[in-house]
Structures are given as structure tokens and as C-alpha cells.
C-alpha positions as CSV (number, residue, x, y, z in Angstrom):
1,X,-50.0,99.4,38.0
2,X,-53.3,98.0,37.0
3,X,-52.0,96.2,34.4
4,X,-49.8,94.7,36.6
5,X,-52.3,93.4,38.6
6,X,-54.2,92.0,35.9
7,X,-51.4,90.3,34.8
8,X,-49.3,89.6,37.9
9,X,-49.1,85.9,37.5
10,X,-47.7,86.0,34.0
11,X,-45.5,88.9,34.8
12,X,-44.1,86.5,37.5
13,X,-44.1,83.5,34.9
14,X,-41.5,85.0,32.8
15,X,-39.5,86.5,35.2
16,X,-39.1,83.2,36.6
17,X,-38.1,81.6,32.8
18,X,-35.9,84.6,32.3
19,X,-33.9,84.1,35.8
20,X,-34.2,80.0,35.2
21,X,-32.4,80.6,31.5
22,X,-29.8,83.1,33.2
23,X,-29.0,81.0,35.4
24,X,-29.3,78.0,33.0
25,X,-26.6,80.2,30.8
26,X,-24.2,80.6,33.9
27,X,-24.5,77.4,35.3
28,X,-25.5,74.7,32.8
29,X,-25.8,71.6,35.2
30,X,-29.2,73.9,36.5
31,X,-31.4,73.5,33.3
32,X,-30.9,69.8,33.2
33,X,-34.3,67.8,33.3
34,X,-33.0,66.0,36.7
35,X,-32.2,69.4,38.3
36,X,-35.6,70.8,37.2
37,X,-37.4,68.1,38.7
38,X,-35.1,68.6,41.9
39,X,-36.1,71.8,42.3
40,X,-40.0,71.1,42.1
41,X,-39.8,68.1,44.5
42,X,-37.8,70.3,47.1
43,X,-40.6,73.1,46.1
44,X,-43.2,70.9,47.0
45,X,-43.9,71.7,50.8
46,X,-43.5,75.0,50.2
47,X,-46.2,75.0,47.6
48,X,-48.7,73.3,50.6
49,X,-47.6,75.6,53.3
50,X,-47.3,78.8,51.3
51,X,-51.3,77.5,50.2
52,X,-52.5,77.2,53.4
53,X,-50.7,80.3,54.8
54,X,-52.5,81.7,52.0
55,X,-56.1,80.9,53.1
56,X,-55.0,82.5,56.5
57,X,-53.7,86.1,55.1
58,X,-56.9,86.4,52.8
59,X,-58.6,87.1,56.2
60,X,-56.0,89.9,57.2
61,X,-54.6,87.6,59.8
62,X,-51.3,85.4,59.3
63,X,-50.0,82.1,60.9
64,X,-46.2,82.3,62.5
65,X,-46.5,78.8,64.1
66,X,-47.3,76.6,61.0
67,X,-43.2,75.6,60.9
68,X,-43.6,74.9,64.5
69,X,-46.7,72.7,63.9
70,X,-45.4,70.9,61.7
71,X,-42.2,70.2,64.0
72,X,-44.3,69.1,66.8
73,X,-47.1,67.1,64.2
74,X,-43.5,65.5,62.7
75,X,-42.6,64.0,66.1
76,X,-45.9,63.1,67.5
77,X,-46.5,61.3,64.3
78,X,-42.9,59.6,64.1
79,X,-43.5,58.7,68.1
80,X,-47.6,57.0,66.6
81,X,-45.1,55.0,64.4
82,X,-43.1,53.8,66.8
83,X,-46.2,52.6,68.7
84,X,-47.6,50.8,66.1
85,X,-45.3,50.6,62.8
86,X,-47.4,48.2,60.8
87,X,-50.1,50.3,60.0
88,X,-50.7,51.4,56.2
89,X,-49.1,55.4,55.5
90,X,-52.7,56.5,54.9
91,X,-53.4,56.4,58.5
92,X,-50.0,58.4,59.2
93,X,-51.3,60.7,56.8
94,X,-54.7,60.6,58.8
95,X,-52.7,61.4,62.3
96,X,-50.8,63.9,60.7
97,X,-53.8,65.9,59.4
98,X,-56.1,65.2,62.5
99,X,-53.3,66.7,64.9
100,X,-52.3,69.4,62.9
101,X,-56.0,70.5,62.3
102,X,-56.4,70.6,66.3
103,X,-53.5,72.5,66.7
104,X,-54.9,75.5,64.2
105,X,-58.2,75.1,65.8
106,X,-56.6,76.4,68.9
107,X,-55.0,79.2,66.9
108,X,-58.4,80.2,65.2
109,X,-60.0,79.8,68.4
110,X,-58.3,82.2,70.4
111,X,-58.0,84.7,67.5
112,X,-61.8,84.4,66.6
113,X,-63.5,84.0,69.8
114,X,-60.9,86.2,72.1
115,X,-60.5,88.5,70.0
116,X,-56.3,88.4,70.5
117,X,-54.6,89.5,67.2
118,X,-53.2,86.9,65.1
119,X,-49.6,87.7,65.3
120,X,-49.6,88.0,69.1
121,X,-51.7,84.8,69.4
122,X,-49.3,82.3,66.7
123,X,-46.0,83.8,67.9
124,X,-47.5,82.5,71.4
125,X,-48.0,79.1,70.0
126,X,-44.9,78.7,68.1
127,X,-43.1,78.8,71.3
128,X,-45.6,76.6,73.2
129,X,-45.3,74.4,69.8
130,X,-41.2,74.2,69.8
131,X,-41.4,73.6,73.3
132,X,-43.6,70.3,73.5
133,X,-41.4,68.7,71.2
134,X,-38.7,68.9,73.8
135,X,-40.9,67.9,76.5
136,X,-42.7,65.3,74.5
137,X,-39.5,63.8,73.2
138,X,-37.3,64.3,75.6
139,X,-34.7,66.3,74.3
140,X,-34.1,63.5,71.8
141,X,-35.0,62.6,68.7
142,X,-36.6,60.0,66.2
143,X,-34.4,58.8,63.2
144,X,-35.0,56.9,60.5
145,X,-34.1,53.5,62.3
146,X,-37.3,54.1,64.9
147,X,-39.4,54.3,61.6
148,X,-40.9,51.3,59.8
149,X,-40.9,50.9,56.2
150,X,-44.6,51.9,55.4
151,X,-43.8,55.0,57.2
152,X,-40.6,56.1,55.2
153,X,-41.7,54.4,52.3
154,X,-44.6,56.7,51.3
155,X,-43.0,59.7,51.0
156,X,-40.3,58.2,48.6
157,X,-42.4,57.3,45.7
158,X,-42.3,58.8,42.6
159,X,-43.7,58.9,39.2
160,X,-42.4,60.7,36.1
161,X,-39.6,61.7,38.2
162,X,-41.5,63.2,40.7
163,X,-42.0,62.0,44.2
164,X,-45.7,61.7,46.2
165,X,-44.7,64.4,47.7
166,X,-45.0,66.5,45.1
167,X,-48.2,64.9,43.5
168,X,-49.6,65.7,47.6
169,X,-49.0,69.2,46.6
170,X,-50.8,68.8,43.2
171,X,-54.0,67.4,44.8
172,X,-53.5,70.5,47.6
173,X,-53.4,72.8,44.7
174,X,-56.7,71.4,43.2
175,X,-58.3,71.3,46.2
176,X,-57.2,75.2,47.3
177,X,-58.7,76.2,43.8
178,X,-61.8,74.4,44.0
179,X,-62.4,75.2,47.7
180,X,-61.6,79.0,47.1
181,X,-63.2,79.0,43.7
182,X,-65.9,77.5,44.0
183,X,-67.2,76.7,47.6
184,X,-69.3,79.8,49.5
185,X,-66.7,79.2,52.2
186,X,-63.8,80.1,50.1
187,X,-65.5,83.2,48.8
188,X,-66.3,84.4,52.4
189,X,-62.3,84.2,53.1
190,X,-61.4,86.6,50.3
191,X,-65.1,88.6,51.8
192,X,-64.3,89.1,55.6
193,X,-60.4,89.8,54.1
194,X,-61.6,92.6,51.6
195,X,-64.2,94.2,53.5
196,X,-65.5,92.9,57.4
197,X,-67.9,95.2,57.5
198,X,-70.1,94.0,54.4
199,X,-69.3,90.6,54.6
200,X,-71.3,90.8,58.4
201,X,-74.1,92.5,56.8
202,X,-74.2,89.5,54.0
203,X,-74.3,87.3,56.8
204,X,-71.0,85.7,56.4
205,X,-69.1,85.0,60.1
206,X,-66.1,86.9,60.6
207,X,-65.3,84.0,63.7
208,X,-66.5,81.4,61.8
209,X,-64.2,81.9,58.8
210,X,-61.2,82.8,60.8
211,X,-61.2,79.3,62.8
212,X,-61.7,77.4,59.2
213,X,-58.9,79.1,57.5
214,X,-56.2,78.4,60.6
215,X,-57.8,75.0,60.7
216,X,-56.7,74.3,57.1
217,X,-53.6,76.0,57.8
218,X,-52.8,73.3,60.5
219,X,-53.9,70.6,59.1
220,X,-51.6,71.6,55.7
221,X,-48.7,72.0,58.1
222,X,-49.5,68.9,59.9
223,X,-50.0,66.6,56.7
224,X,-46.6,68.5,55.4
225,X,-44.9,67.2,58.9
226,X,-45.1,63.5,58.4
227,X,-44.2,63.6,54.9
228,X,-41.0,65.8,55.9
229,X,-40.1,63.8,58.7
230,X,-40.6,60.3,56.9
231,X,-38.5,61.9,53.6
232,X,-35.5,63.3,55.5
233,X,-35.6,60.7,58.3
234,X,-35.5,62.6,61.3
235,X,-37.7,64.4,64.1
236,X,-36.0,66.7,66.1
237,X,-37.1,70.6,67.9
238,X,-35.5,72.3,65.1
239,X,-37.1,71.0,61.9
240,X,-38.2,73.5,59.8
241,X,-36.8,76.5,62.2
242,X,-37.8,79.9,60.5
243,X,-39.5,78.4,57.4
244,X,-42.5,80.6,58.5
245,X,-40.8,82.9,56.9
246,X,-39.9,82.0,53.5
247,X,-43.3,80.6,53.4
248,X,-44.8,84.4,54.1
249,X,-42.6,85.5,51.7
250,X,-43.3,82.9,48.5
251,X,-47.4,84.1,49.7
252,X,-45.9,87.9,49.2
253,X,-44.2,87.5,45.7
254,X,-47.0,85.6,44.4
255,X,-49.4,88.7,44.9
256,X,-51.2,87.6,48.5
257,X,-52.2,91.3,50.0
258,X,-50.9,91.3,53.8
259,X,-53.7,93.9,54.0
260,X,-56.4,90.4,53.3
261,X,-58.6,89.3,50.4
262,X,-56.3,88.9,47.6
263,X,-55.3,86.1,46.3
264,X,-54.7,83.6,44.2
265,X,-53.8,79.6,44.1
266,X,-51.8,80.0,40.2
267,X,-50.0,83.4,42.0
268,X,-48.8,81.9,45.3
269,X,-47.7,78.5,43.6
270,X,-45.3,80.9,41.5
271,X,-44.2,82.6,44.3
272,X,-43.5,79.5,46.4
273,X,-42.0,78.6,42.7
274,X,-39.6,82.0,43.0
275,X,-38.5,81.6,46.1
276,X,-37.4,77.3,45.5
277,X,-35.5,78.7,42.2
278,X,-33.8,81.1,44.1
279,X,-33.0,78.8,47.2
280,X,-31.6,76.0,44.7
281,X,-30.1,78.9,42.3
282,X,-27.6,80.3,44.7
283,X,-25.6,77.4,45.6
284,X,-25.7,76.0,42.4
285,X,-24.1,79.6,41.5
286,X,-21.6,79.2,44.3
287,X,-23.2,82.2,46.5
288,X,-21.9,82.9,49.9
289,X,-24.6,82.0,51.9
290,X,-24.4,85.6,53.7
291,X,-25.2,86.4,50.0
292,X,-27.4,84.3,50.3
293,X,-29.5,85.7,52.9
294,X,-28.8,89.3,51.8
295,X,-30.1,88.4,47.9
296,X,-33.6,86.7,49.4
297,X,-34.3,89.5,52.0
298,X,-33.8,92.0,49.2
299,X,-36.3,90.2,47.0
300,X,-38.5,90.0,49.8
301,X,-38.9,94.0,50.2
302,X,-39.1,94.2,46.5
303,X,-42.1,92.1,46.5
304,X,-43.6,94.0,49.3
305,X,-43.4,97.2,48.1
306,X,-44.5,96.7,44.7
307,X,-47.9,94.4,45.7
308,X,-48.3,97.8,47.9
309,X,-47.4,100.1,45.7
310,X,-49.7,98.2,42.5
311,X,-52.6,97.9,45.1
312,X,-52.7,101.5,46.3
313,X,-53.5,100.0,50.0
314,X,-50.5,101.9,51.5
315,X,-52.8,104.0,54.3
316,X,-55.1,101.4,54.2
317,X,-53.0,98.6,55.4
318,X,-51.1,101.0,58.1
319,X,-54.7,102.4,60.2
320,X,-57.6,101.0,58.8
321,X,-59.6,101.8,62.1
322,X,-58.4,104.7,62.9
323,X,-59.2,106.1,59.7
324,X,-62.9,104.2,59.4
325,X,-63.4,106.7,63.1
326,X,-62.0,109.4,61.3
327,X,-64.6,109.3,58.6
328,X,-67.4,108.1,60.9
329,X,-66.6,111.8,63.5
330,X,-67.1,113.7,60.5
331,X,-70.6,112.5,60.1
């Protein structure tokens, strides 16, 4: 198992060529150069959010209302446009990252400084979320004919086939490496994730880092909400309904420990990478979509229980208190 970790993102590498040429194989209209590039711009927001959901677990905690935010950061920044449509898309992109940064700021606030746990705290929001879009709009929605062009214009770019959206990603990818590389910030995520205790007697702030990494977890989502209302056209409550999940999952394949500081940017981008072969696969393939769902859940708990299994953080990840008291009576 140790040499699975060691060389879990190349592991994941080939099975992804391997299931790309099978599928290739079955269905040849899959391994065409216009499919493959397809599949990486519909892969694109999943490589931001699965990052910035990323950045979040590392600390043991996890973020259920990042679809939610950015549902509610795709309408508030589709109604900004409706207000004033002349402005240039950098500013949308501005709004977009400015809202949704506010919106994990709450998040982190209430997980760091109340002390509520994470999952209780963001299923909260993602109600409260959902639910402002219907107040705020009104039960309707914004379509592409309330947009001006700069708006929906951005999004649709491309070069070498690819559209901005998926350079976006790129830069996000760059930035996640650098920042978690390379940045004492980044290496106190993976510190207070690994091991709370030490990383408060190195001085590192447990609160501190948990309001950063949901605040670059909102503004990801946010950012990712105006370019996926302004690429599909429309703002409505549902956008996005239960991507939180597949985005947990692509941070699960691609070797992110639920139990906190483990990680990497190569591995999750592979995983987000899995999961967007998969999702474009199975149609292609002619899958019932029940299969659908069956097939991706089973991958799912695959994933889960190896990364456990590899990591040897079974007990750990069930009662890590409980047993820290244990050892601490015995003293």
C-alpha cells in the first residue's frame, strides 16, 4: 500500500488511459481530438471546484454549499449585469469572486470562531444559499436575452480548441500549486489537517486557516458561477443541484484524505479528470442513466476504501478524540 501512495497519481494516470482506450475501442467517436477536448472543457469547473474543495478537506473539514454558492453568486452576478451590461467581463469576474469570497467567509467564520462543525454549518448554508436565489429572483430566472454580450462573450472564447474556461482552470491550477507549495499558508493547511495539535504549538492558527481555506473555496465557487451562468445562458435555483457531490468525490479519487492533510493539486486534477471521463463515457456508451448512477456511486466507495485502506487512518478517521482521551487516562 505504500507504493501505492507513492505512486497514486500515476497509478490513476493509466488507469484513466486504459479506460479512455477501452472506451475508445468500444466507442470510436470518443477518442476523436474534438471529443477529447469536449471532455476537458466540460471538466473544467470541476477541476476549480474539486481544487478549492480540496484546500477545505486538507483541514479535516469539507464544504456542502460550494454548488449552492455558486447558484446564488450565478444570479446575483447575472442580475449586476442586468444593472449595468456595458461593463468589461473582468469586473463580472471581480463580482463573481468578491461575492463568493463573502459567502465562504461566513462559512469559515462560523466553523472557526463558533466552533460548529463543518458539515452541520455548510449543509445550513446550502439551504439558506438555494433559498436566496428564490427570494432574490423571484422565483424566476435570468436567460441569456437579460445578458449583454461582454457578459456571455467571455466565457465562449477559446484557443487551441479550448475555451477560457478551461485556461481559468489552468491559471487555478497554477495558483493552487504555488499557493500550497510554496506559500507558509498553504503548508499550514496540510499542518492543522495532519496534526492540530503541533501545528498550535508551531504557532500556526487552527481559526485562521480554516476561514482562508473556505474563503478560497467561495471565491472558487463564486468565480466558477459567472462563467457557468454566462456559458449555458441561464440562472435559475437549481443550477448545479447536487454537484457538491461529484466534486467530493473527483477530491476522493484523486487521493485527498477525508481524515485532512493530504493532498495534492496533480492528484485531484486526475480525479476531477476520472470522474468527467466517466460522466461523458457513459452516454457516449449508451448507459442507462440508472446505470449511470449505480456505476459512479460504485466507483465512489471504491475510491474510498482504498485511500483508507492505503493510508491505514481507519480508527483514526472514525474517533480521533475519543482515542487522544483514551491515551491521555492512561497517563
Amino acid at each position: 500500500m505504500s507504493v501505492f501512495l507513492k505512486y497514486r497519481e500515476w497509478v490513476l494516470a493509466a488507469i484513466i488511459a486504459l479506460m479512455v482506450t477501452c472506451i475508445s475501442l468500444y466507442a470510436p467517436a470518443f477518442g476523436t481530438l474534438d471529443n477529447a477536448t469536449g471532455v476537458l472543457n466540460d471538466t473544467a469547473f470541476l477541476f476549480m471546484m474539486a481544487l478549492a474543495q480540496m484546500v477545505v478537506i486538507l483541514t479535516r473539514g469539507i464544504d456542502l454549499s460550494v454548488a449552492a454558492n455558486l447558484a446564488l453568486t450565478g444570479m446575483l452576478t447575472g442580475i449586476f449585469n442586468e444593472i449595468f451590461p456595458d461593463l468589461p467581463a473582468f469586473v463580472y469576474v471581480a463580482v463573481a469572486l468578491t461575492l463568493g469570497g463573502g459567502l465562504g467567509l461566513i462559512n469559515g467564520t462560523l466553523i472557526a470562531w463558533l466552533r460548529i462543525p463543518p458539515i452541520v454549518v455548510t449543509l445550513g448554508t446550502l439551504a439558506i444559499f438555494r433559498g436566496m436565489i428564490v427570494v432574490i429572483g423571484g422565483g424566476s430566472q435570468v436567460n441569456t436575452s437579460d445578458m449583454s454580450a461582454s457578459f456571455v462573450g467571455f466565457p465562449k472564447l477559446g484557443f487551441l480548441g479550448l475555451s477560457s474556461v478551461f485556461w481559468i482552470a489552468a491559471i487555478v491550477a497554477l495558483l493552487a500549486w504555488f499557493f500550497l507549495s510554496l506559500t507558509r499558508a498553504g503548508r499550514g493547511l496540510y499542518a492543522v489537517g495532519g496534526n492540530p495539535v503541533a501545528a498550535r504549538y508551531c504557532g500556526i492558527s487552527l481559526p485562521f486557516q480554516q476561514v482562508l481555506a473556505y474563503a478560497i473555496s467561495g471565491a472558487v465557487a463564486g468565480m466558477s458561477g459567472y462563467l457557468w451562468v454566462a456559458r449555458y445562458g441561464v440562472a435559475y435555483v437549481e443550477i448545479a443541484s447536487g454537484y457538491e457531490l461529484t466534486v467530493i468525490a473527483a477530491c476522493v479519487i484523486g487521493g485527498v484524505s477525508i481524515g485532512g492533510g493530504v493532498g495534492t493539486v496533480a492528484g485531484t486534477l486526475l480525479g476531477a479528470l476520472f470522474v468527467g471521463v466517466i460522466v461523458n463515457a457513459l452516454p457516449v456508451m449508451q448507459v442507462s442513466p440508472f446505470w449511470q448512477m449505480l456505476i459512479s456511486g460504485a466507483v465512489i466507495l471504491t475510491a474510498v476504501i482504498i485511500n483508507a485502506r492505503a493510508e491505514g487512518r481507519g480508527l483514526k478517521l472514525i474517533l480521533p478524540e475519543a482515542r487522544r482521551a483514551a491515551a491521555q487516562a492512561k497517563r
